[in-house]
Every structure is written in structure tokens, then in C-alpha cells.
mmCIF file of the N, C-alpha and C atoms, coordinates in Angstrom:
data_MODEL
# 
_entry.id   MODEL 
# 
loop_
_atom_site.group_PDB 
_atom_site.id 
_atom_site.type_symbol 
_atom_site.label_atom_id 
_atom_site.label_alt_id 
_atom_site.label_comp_id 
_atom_site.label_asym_id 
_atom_site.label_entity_id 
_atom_site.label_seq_id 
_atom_site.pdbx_PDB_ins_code 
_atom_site.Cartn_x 
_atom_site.Cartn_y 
_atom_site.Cartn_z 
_atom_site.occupancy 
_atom_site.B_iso_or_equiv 
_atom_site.pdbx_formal_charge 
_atom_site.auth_seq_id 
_atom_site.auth_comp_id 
_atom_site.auth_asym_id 
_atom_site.auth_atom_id 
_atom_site.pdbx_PDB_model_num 
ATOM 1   N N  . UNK A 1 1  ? 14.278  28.507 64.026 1.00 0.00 ? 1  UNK A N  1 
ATOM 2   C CA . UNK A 1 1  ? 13.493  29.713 63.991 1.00 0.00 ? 1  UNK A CA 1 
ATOM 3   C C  . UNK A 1 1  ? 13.399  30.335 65.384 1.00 0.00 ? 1  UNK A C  1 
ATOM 4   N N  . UNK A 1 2  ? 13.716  29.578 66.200 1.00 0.00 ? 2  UNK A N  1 
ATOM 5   C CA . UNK A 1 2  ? 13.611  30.209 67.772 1.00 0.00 ? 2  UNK A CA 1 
ATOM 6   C C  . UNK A 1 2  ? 14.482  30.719 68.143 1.00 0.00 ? 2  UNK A C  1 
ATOM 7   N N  . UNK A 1 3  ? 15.378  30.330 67.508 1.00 0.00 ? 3  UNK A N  1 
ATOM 8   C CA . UNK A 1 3  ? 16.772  31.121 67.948 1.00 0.00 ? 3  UNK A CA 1 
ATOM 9   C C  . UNK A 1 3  ? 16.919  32.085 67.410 1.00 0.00 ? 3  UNK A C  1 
ATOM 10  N N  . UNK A 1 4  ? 16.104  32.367 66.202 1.00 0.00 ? 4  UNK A N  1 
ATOM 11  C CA . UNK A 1 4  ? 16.190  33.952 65.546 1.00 0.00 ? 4  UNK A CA 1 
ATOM 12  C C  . UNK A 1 4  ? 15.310  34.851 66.651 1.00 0.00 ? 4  UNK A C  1 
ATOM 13  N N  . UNK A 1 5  ? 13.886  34.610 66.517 1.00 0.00 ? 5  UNK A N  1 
ATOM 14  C CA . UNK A 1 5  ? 13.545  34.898 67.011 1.00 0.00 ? 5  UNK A CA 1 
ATOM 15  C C  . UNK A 1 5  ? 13.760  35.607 69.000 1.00 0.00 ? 5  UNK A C  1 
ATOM 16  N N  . UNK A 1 6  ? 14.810  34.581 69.339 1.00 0.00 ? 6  UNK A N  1 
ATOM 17  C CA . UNK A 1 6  ? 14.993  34.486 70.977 1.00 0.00 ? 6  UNK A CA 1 
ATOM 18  C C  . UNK A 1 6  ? 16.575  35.912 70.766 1.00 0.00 ? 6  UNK A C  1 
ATOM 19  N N  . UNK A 1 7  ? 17.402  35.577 69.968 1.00 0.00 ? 7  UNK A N  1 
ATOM 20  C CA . UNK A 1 7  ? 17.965  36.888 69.037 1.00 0.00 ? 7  UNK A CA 1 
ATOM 21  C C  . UNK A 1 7  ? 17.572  37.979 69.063 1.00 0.00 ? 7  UNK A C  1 
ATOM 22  N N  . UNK A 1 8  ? 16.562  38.104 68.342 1.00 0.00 ? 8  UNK A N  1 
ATOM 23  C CA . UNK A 1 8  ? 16.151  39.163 67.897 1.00 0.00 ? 8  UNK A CA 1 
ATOM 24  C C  . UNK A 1 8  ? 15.362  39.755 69.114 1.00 0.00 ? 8  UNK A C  1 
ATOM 25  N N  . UNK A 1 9  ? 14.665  39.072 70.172 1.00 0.00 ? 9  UNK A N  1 
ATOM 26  C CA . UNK A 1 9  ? 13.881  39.955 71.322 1.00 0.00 ? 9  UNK A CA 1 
ATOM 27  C C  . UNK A 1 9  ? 14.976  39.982 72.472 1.00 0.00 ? 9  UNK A C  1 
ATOM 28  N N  . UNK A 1 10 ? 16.602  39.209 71.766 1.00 0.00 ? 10 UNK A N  1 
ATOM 29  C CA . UNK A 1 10 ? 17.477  39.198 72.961 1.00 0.00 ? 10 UNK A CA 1 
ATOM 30  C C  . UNK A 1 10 ? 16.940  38.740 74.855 1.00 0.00 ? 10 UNK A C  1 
ATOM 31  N N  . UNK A 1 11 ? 16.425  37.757 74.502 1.00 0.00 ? 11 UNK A N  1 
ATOM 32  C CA . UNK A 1 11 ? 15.860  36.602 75.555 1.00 0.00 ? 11 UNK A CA 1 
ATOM 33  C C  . UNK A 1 11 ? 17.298  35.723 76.205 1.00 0.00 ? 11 UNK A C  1 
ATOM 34  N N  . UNK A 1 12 ? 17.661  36.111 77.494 1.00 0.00 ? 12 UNK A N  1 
ATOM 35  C CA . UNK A 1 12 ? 18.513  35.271 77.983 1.00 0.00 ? 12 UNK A CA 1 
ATOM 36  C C  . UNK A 1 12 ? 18.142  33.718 77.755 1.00 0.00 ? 12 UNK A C  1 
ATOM 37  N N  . UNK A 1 13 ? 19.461  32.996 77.907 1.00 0.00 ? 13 UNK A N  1 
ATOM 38  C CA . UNK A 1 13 ? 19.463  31.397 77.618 1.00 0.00 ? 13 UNK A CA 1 
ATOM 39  C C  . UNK A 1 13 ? 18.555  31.170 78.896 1.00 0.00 ? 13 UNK A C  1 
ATOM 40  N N  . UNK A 1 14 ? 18.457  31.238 79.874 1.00 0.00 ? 14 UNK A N  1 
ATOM 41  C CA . UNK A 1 14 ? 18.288  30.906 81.454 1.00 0.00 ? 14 UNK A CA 1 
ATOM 42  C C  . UNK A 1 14 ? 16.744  31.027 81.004 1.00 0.00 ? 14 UNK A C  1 
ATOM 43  N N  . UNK A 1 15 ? 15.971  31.905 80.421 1.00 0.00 ? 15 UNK A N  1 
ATOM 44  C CA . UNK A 1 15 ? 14.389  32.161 80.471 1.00 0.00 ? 15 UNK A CA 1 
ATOM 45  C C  . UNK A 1 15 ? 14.150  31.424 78.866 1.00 0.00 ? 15 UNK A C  1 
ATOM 46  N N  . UNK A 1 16 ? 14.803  30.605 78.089 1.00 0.00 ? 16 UNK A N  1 
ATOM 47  C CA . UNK A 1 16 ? 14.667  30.422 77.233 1.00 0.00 ? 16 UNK A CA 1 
ATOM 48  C C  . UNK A 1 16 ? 13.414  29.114 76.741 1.00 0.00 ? 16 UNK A C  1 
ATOM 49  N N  . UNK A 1 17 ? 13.724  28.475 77.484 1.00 0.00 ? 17 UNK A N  1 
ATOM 50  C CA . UNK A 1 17 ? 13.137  27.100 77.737 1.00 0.00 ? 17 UNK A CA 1 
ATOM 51  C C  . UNK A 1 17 ? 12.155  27.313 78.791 1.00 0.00 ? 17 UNK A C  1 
ATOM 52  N N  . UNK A 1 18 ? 11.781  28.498 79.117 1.00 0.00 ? 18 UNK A N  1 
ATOM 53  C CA . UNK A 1 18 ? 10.510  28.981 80.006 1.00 0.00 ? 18 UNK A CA 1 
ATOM 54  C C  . UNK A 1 18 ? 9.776   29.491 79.355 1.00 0.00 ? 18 UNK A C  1 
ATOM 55  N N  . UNK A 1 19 ? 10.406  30.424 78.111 1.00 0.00 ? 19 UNK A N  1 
ATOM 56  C CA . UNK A 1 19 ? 9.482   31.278 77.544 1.00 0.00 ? 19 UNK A CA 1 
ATOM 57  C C  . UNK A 1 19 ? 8.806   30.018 76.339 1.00 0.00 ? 19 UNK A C  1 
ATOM 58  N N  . UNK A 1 20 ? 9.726   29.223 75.845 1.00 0.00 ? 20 UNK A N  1 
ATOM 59  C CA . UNK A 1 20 ? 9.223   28.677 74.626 1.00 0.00 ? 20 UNK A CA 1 
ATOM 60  C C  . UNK A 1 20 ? 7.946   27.130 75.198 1.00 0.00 ? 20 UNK A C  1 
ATOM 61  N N  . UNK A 1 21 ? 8.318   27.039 76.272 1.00 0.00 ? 21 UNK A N  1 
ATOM 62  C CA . UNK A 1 21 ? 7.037   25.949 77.462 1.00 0.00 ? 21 UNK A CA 1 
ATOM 63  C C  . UNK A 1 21 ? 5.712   26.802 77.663 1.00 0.00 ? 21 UNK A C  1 
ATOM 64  N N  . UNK A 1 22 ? 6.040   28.072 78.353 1.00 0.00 ? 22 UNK A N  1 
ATOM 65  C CA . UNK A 1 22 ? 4.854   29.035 78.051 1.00 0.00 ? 22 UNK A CA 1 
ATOM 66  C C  . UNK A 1 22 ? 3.975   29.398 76.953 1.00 0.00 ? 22 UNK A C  1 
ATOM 67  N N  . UNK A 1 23 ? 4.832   29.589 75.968 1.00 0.00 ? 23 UNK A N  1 
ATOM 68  C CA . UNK A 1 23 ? 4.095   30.026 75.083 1.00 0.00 ? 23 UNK A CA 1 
ATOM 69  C C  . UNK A 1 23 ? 3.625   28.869 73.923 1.00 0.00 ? 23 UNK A C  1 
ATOM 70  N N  . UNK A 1 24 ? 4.183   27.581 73.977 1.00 0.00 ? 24 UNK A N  1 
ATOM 71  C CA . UNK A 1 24 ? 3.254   26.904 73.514 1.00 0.00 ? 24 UNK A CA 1 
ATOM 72  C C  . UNK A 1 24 ? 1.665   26.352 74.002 1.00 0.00 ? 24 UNK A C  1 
ATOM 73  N N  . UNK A 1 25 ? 2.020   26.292 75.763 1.00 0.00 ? 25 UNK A N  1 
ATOM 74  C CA . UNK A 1 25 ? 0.910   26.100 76.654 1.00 0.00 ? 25 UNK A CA 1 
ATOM 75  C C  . UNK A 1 25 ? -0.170  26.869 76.351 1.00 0.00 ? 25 UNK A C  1 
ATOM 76  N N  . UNK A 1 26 ? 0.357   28.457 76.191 1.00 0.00 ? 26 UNK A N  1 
ATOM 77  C CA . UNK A 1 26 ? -0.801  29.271 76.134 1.00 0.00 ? 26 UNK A CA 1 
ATOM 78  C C  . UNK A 1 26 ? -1.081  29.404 74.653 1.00 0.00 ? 26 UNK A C  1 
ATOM 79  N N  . UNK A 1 27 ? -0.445  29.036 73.794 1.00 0.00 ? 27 UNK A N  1 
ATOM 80  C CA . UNK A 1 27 ? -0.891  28.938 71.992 1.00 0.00 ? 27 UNK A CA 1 
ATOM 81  C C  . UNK A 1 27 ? -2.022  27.556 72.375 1.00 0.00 ? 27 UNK A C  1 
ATOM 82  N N  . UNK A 1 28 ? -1.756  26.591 72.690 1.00 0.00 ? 28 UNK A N  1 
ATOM 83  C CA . UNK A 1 28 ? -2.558  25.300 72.472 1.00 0.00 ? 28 UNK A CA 1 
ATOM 84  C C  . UNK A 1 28 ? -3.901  25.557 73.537 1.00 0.00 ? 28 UNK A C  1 
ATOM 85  N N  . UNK A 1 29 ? -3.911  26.835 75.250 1.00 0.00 ? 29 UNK A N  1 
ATOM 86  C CA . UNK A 1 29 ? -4.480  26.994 75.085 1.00 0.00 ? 29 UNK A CA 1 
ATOM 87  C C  . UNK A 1 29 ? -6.142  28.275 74.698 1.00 0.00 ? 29 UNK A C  1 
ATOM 88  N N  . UNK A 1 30 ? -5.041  29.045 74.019 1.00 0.00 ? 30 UNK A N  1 
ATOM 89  C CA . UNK A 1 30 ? -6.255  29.996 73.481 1.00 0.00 ? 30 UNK A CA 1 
ATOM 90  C C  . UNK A 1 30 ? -6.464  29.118 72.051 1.00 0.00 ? 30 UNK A C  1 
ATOM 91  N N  . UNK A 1 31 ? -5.958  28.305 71.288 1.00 0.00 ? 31 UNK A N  1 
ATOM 92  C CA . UNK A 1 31 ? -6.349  27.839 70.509 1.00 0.00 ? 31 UNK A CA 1 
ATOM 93  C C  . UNK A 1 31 ? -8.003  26.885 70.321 1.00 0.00 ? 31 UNK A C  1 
ATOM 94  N N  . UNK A 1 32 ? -7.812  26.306 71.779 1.00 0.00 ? 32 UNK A N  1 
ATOM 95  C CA . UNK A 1 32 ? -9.216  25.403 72.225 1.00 0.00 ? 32 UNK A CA 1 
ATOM 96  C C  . UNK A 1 32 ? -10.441 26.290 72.810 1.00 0.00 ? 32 UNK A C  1 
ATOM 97  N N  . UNK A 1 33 ? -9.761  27.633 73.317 1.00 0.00 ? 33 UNK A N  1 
ATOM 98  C CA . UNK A 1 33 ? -10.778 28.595 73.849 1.00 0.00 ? 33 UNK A CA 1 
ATOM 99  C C  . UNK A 1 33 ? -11.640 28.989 72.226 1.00 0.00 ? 33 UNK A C  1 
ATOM 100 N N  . UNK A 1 34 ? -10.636 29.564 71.266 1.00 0.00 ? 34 UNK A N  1 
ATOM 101 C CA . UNK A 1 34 ? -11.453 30.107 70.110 1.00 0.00 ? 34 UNK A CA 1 
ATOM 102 C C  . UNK A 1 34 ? -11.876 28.637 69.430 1.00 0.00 ? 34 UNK A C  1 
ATOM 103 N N  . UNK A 1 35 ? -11.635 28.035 69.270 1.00 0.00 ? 35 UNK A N  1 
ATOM 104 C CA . UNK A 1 35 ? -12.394 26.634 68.389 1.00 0.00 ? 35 UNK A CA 1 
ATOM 105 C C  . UNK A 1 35 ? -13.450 26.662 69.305 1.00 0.00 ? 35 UNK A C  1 
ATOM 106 N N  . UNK A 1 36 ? -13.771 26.313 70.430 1.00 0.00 ? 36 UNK A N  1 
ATOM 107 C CA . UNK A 1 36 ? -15.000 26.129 71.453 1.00 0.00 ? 36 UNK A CA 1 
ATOM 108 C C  . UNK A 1 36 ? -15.883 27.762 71.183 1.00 0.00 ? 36 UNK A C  1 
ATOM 109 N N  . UNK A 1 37 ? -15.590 28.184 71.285 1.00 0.00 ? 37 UNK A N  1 
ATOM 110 C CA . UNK A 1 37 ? -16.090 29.948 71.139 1.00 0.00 ? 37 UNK A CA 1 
ATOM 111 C C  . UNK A 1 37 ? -16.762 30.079 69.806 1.00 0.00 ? 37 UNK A C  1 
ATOM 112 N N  . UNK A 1 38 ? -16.067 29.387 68.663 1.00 0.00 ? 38 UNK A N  1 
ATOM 113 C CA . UNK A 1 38 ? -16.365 29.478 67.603 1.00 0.00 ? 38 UNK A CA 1 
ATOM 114 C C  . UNK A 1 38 ? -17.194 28.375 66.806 1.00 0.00 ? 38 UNK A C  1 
ATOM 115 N N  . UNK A 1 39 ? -17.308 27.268 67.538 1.00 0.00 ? 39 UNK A N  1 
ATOM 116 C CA . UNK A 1 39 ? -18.452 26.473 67.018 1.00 0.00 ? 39 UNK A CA 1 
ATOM 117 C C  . UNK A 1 39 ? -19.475 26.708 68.010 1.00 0.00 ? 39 UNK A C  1 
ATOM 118 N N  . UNK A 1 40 ? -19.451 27.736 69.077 1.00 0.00 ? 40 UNK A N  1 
ATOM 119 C CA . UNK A 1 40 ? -20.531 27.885 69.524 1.00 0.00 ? 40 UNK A CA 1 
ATOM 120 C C  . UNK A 1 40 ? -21.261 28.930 69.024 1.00 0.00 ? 40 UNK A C  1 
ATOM 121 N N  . UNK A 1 41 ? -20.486 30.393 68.258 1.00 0.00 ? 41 UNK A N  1 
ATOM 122 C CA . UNK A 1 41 ? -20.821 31.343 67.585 1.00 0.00 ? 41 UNK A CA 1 
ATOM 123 C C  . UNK A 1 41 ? -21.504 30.494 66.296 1.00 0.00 ? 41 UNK A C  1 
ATOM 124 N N  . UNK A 1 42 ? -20.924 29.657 65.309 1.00 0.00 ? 42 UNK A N  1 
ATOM 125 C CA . UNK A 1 42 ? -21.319 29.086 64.582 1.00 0.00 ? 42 UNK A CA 1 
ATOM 126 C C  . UNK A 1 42 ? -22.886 28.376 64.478 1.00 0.00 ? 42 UNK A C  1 
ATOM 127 N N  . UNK A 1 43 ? -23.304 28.263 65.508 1.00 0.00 ? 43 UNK A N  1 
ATOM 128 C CA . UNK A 1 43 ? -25.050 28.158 65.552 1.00 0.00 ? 43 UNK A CA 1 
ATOM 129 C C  . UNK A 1 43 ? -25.519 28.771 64.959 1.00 0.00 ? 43 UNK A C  1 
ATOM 130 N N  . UNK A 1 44 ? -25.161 29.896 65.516 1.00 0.00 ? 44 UNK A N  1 
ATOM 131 C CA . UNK A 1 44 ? -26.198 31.313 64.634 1.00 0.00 ? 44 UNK A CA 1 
ATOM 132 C C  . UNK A 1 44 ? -26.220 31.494 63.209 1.00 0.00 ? 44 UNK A C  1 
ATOM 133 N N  . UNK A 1 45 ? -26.945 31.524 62.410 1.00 0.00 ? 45 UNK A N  1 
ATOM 134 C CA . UNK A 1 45 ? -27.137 32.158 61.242 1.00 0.00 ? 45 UNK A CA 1 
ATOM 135 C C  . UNK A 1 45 ? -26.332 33.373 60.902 1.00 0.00 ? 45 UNK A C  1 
ATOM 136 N N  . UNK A 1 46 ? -26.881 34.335 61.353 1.00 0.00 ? 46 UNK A N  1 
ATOM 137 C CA . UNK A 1 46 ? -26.190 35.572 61.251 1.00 0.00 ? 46 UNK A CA 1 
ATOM 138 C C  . UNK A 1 46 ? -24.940 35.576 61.368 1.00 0.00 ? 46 UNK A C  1 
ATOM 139 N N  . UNK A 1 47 ? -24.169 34.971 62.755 1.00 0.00 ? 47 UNK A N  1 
ATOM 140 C CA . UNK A 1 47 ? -22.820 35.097 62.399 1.00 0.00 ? 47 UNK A CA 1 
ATOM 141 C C  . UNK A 1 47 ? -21.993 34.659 61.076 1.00 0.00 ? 47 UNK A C  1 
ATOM 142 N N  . UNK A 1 48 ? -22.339 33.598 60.802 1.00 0.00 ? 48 UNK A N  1 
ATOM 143 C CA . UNK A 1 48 ? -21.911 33.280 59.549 1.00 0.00 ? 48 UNK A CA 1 
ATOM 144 C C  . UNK A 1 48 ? -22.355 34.115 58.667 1.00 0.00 ? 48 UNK A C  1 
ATOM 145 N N  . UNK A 1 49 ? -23.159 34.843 58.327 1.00 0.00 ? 49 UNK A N  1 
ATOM 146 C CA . UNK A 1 49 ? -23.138 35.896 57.619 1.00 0.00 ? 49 UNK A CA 1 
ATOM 147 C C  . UNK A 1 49 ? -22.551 36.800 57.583 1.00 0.00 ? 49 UNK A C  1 
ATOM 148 N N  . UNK A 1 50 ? -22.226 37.600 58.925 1.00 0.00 ? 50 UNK A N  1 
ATOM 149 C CA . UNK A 1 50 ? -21.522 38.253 59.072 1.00 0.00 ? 50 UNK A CA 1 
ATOM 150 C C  . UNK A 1 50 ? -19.638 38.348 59.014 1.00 0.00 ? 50 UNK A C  1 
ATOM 151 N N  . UNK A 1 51 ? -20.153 37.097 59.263 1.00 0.00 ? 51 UNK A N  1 
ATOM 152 C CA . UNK A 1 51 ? -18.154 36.734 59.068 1.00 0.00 ? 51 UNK A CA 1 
ATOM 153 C C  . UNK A 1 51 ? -17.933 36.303 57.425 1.00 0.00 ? 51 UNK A C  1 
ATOM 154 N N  . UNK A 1 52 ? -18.570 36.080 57.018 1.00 0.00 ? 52 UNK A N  1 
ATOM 155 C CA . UNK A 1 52 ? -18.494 35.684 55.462 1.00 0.00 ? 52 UNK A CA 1 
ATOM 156 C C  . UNK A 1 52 ? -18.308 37.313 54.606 1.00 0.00 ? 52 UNK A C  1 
ATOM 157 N N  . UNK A 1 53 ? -19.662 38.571 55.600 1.00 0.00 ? 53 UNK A N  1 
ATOM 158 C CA . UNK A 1 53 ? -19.195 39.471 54.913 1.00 0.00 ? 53 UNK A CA 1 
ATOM 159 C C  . UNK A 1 53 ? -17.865 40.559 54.992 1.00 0.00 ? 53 UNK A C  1 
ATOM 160 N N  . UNK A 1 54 ? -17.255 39.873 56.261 1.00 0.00 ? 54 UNK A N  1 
ATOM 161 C CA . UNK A 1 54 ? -15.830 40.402 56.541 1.00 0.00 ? 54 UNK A CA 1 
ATOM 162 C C  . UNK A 1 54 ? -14.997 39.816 56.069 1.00 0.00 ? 54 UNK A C  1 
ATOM 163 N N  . UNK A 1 55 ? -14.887 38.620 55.247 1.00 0.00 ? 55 UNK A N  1 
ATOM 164 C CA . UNK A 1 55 ? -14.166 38.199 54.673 1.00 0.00 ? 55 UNK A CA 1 
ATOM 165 C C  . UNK A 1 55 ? -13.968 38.651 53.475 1.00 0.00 ? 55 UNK A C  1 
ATOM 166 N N  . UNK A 1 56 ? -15.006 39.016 52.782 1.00 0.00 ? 56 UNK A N  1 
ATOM 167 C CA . UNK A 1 56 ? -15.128 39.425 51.474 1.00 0.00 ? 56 UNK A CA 1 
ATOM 168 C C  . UNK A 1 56 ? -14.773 40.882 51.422 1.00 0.00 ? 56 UNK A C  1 
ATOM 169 N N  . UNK A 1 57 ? -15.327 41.819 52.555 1.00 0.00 ? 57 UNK A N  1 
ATOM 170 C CA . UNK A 1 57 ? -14.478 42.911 52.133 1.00 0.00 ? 57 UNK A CA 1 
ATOM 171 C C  . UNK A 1 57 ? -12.826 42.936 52.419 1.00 0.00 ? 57 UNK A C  1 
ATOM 172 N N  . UNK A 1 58 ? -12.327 42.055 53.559 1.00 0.00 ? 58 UNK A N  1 
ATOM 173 C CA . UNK A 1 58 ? -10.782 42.344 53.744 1.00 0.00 ? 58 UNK A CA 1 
ATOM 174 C C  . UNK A 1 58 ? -10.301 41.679 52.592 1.00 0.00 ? 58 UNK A C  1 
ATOM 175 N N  . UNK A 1 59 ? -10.403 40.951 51.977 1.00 0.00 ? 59 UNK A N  1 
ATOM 176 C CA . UNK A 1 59 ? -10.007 40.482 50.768 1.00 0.00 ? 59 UNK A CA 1 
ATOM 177 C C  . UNK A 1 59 ? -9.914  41.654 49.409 1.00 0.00 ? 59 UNK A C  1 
ATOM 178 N N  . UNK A 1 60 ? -11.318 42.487 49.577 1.00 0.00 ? 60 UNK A N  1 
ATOM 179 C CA . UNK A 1 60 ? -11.713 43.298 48.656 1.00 0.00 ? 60 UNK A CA 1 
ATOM 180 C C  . UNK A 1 60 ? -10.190 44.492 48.985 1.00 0.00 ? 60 UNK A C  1 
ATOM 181 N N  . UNK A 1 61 ? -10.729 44.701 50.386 1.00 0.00 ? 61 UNK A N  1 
ATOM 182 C CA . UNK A 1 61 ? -9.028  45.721 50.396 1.00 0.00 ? 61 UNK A CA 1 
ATOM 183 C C  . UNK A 1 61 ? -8.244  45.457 50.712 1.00 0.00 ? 61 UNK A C  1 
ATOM 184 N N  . UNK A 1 62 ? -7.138  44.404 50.469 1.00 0.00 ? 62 UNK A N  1 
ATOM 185 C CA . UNK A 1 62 ? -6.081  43.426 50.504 1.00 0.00 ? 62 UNK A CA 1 
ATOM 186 C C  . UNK A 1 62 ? -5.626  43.443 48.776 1.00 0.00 ? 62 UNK A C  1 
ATOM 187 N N  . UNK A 1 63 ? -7.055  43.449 48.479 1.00 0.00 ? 63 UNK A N  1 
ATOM 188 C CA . UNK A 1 63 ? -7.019  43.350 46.096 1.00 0.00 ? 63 UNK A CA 1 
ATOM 189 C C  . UNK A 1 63 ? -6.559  44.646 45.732 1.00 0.00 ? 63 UNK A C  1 
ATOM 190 N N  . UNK A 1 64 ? -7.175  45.545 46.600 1.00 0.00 ? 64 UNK A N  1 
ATOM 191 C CA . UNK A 1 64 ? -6.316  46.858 46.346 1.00 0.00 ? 64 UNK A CA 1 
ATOM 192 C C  . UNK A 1 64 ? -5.887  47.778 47.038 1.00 0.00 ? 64 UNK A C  1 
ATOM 193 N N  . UNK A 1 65 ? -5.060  47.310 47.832 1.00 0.00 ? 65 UNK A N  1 
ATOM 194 C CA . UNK A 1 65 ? -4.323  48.235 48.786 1.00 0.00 ? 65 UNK A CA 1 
ATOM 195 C C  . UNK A 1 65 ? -2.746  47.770 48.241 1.00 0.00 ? 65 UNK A C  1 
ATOM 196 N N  . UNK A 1 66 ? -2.059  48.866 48.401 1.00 0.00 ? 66 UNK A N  1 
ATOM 197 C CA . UNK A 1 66 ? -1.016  49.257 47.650 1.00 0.00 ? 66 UNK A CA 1 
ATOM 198 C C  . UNK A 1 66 ? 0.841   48.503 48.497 1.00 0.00 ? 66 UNK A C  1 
ATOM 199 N N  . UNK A 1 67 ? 1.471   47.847 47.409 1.00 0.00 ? 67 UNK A N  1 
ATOM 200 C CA . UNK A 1 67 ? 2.715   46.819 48.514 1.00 0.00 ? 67 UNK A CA 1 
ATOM 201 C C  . UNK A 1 67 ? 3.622   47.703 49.326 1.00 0.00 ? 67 UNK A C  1 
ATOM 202 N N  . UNK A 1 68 ? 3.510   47.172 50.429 1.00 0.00 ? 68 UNK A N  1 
ATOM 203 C CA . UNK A 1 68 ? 3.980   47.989 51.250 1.00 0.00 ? 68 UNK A CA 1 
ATOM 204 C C  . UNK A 1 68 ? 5.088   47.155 51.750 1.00 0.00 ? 68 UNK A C  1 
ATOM 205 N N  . UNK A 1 69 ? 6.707   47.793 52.041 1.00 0.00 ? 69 UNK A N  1 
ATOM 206 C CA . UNK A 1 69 ? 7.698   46.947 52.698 1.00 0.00 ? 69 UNK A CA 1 
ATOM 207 C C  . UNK A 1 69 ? 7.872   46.216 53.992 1.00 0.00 ? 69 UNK A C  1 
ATOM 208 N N  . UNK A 1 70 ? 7.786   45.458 54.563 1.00 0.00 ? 70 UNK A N  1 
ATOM 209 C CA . UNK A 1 70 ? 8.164   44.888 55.719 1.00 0.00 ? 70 UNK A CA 1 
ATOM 210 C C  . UNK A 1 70 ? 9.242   45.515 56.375 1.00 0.00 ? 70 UNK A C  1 
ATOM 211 N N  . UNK A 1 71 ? 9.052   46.038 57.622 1.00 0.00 ? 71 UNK A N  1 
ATOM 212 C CA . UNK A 1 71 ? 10.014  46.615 58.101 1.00 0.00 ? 71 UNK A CA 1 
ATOM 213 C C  . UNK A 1 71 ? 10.204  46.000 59.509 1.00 0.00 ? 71 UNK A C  1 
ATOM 214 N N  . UNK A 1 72 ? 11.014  44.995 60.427 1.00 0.00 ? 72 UNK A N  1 
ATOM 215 C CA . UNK A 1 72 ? 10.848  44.300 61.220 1.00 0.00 ? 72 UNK A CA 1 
ATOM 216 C C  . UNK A 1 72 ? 11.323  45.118 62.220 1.00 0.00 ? 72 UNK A C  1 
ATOM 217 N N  . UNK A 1 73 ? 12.008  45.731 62.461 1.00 0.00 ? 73 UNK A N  1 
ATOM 218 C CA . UNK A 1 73 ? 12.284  46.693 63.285 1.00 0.00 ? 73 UNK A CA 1 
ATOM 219 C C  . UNK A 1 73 ? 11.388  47.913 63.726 1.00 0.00 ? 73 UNK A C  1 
ATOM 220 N N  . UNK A 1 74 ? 10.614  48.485 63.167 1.00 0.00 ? 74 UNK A N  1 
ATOM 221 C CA . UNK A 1 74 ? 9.249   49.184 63.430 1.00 0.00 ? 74 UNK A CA 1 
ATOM 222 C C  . UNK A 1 74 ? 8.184   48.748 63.852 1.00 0.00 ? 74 UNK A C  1 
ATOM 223 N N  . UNK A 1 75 ? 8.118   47.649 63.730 1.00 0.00 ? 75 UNK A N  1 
ATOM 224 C CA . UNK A 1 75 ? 7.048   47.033 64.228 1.00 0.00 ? 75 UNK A CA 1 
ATOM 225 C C  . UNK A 1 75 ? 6.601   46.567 65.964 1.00 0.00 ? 75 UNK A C  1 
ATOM 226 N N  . UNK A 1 76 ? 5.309   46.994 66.174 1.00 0.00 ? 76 UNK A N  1 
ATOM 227 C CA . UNK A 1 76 ? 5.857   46.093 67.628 1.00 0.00 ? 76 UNK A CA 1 
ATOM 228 C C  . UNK A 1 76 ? 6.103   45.241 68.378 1.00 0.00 ? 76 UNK A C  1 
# 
């Protein structure tokens, strides 16, 4: 999958094994930033309310919003 990907953004071989070290570093760590962030939001009452009621509406317009094609090239 990386090689599609490294393809498709046309990533020299030479930065290849830099970019894919980087970007797991920084996936694993904004991953520990939002888990820590988010059991600390999680105290509150309210947030959980509030995130429960954003769940329910993106779902609500996800149920009816209309299929739209994937276009990988338009995108940014």
C-alpha cells in the first residue's frame, strides 16, 4: 500500500524511508496526544453529551445524504 501511495504523491526512493519513519512517529505521536486529551475531556459530563449529540446527527446526515463518487484525483 505504500508503494501506491509513494506513486501516486510521486515521492523519490531517497526520501522514502524518511517519509514513512516520520510519519509513523508522528501518527503514534498525535495518537497519545488525543487519547490523553480525550480521557481528560471525558470527565466532564457535558462533553459526553455533546459528543454523543454529534454523533447522532452525522450519522443522521450520512442516512441521508445522497452517493457520491470517489474521485482521487480532486481531492487534496
Amino acid at each position: 500500500m505504500f508503494v501506491v501511495v509513494f506513486n501516486f504523491f510521486a515521492v523519490p526512493a531517497v526520501y522514502q524511508h524518511r517519509v514513512l519513519f516520520y510519519g509513523i512517529i508522528g501518527a503514534l505521536l498525535f495518537r497519545a496526544i488525543f487519547i490523553a486529551m480525550g480521557s481528560i475531556l471525558m470527565q466532564y459530563h457535558w462533553v459526553v453529551i455533546v459528543f454523543g449529540l454529534f454523533l447522532i446527527l452525522t450519522g443522521v446526515k450520512m442516512f441521508f445524504a445522497p452517493e457520491k463518487g470517489i474521485h482521487p484525483r480532486r481531492t487534496r
